[in-house]
C-alpha positions in Angstrom: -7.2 -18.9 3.2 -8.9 -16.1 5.2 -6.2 -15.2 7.6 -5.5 -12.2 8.5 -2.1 -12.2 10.3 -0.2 -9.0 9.4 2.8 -10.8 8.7 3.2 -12.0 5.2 2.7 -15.4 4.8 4.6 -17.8 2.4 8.8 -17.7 1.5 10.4 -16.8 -0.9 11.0 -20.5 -1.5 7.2 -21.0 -2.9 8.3 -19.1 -6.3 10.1 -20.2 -9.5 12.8 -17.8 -11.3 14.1 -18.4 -14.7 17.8 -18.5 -14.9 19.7 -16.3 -17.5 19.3 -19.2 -20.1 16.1 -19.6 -19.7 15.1 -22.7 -17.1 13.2 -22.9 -14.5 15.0 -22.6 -11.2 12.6 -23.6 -7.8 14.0 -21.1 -5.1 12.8 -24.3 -2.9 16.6 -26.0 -3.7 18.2 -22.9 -1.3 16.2 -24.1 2.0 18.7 -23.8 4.6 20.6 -21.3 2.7 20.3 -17.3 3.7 19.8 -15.4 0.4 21.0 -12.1 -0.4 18.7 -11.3 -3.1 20.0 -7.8 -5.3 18.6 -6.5 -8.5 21.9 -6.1 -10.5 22.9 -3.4 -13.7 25.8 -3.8 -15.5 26.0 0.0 -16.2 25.4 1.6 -12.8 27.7 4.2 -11.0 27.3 1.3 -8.1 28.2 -1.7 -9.9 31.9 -1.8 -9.8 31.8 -1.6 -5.7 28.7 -3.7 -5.8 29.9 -6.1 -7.8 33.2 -6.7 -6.2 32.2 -6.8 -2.8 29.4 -9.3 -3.7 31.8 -11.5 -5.0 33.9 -10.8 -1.4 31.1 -12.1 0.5 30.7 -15.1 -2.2 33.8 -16.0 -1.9 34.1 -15.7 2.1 30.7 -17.4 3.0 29.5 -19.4 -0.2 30.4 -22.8 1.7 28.5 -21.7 4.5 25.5 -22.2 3.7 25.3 -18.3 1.6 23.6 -17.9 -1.7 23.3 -14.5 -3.8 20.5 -14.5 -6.3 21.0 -11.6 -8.8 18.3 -10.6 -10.7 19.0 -7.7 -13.6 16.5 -5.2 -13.9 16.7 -2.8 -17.1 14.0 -0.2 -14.9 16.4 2.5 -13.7 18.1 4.2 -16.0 18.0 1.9 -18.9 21.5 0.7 -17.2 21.0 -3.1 -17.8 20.1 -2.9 -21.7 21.5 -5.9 -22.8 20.4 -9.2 -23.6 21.6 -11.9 -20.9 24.6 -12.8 -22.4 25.8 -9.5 -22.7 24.9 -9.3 -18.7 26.4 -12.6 -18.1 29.6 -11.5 -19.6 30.0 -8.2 -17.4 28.9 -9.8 -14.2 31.3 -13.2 -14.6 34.0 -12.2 -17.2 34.8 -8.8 -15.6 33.7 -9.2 -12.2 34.1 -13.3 -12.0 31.1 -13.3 -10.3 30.1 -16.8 -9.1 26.8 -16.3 -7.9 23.4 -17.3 -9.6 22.3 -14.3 -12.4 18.9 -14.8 -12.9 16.5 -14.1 -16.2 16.1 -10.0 -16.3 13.2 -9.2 -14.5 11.4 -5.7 -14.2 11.3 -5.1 -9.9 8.6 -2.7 -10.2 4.9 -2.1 -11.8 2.2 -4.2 -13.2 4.8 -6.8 -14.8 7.1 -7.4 -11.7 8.3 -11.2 -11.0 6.3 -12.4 -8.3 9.6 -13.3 -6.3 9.9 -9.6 -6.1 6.1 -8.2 -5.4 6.9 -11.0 -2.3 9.8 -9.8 -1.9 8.5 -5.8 -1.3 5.1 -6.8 0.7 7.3 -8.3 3.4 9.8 -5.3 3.6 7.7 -2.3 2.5 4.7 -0.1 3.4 1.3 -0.9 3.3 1.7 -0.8 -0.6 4.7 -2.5 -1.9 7.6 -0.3 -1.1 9.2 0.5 -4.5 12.3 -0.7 -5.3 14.3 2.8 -5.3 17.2 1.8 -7.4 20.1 -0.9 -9.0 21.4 -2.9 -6.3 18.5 -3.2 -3.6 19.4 -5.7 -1.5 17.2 -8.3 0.6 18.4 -10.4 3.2 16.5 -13.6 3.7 17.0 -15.9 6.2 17.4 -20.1 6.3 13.3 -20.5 5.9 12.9 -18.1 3.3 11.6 -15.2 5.4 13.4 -11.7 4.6 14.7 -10.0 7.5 16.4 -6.8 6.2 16.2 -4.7 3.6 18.9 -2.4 2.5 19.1 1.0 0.2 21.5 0.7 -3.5 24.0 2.6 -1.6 24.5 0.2 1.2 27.7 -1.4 0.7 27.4 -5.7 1.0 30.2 -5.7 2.6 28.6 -3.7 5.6 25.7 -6.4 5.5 28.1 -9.1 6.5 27.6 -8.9 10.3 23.4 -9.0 9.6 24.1 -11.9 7.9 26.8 -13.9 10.2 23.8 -13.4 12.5 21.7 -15.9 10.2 24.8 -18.4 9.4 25.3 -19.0 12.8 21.7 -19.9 13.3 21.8 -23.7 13.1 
């Protein structure tokens, strides 16, 4: 209480999500895990590259100590207007993704998830830095701190050396 360190205190492991059905998932269980958090749309001129690549880096990195947390976000667009099971079915049927999809959340505004508002303050300007688009990606390292933020249009496959950085951090 009272401090007034310009760094933003608390990780992103102090919040609780909802997963696509509904329960309550504590972001504490990925300690030691560096997160790639991206807000995800099923109908987006980016989602088939984002998609498959995030699945790439999945597949490459998930037993080293790699989580992605997907969250959909219907706010740009109206490209993620389905209900989660429609969402589900796009993201694992078509793109076997393998990964954690959250509840859908809205990113920006009054009613943002808290993970996010977190998420912006520590990678933004003096007021929240909007998120711009589908597929904003934060990279967060082992303690829950985020390191790097990157545009929609920033491939995840050209995040992979940022985040070998953070693996090999024991």
């Amino acid at each position: 209480m009272g401090s007034h360190s310009t760094k933003t205190q608390g990780s992103i492991h102090d919040f609780t999500v909802k997963d696509a059905r509904g329960n309550d998932v504590d972001l504490s269980t990925y300690k030691g895990k560096v997160l790639l958090v991206v807000n995800v749309a099923s109908q987006c001129g980016l989602t088939n590259s984002n998609y498959t690549e995030l699945t790439q880096l999945y597949e490459k990195y998930k037993n080293q100590d790699f989580e992605i947390l997907a969250f959909p976000c219907n706010q740009f667009g109206s490209q993620e207007p389905g209900d989660n099971e429609q969402i589900l079915e796009v993201a694992c049927t078509r793109f076997k993704a393998e990964f954690p999809i959250f509840d859908k959340v809205d990113v920006n505004g009054d009613n943002a998830a808290p993970v996010y508002k977190f998420l912006k303050s520590s990678k933004g300007s003096l007021f929240g830095d909007s998120i711009k688009w589908n597929f904003s990606k934060f990279l967060v390292d082992k303690d829950g701190h985020v390191v790097e933020r990157y545009a929609p249009t920033t491939s995840p496959l050209s995040i992979e050396k940022d985040m070998k950085k953070l693996l090999a951090v024991s």
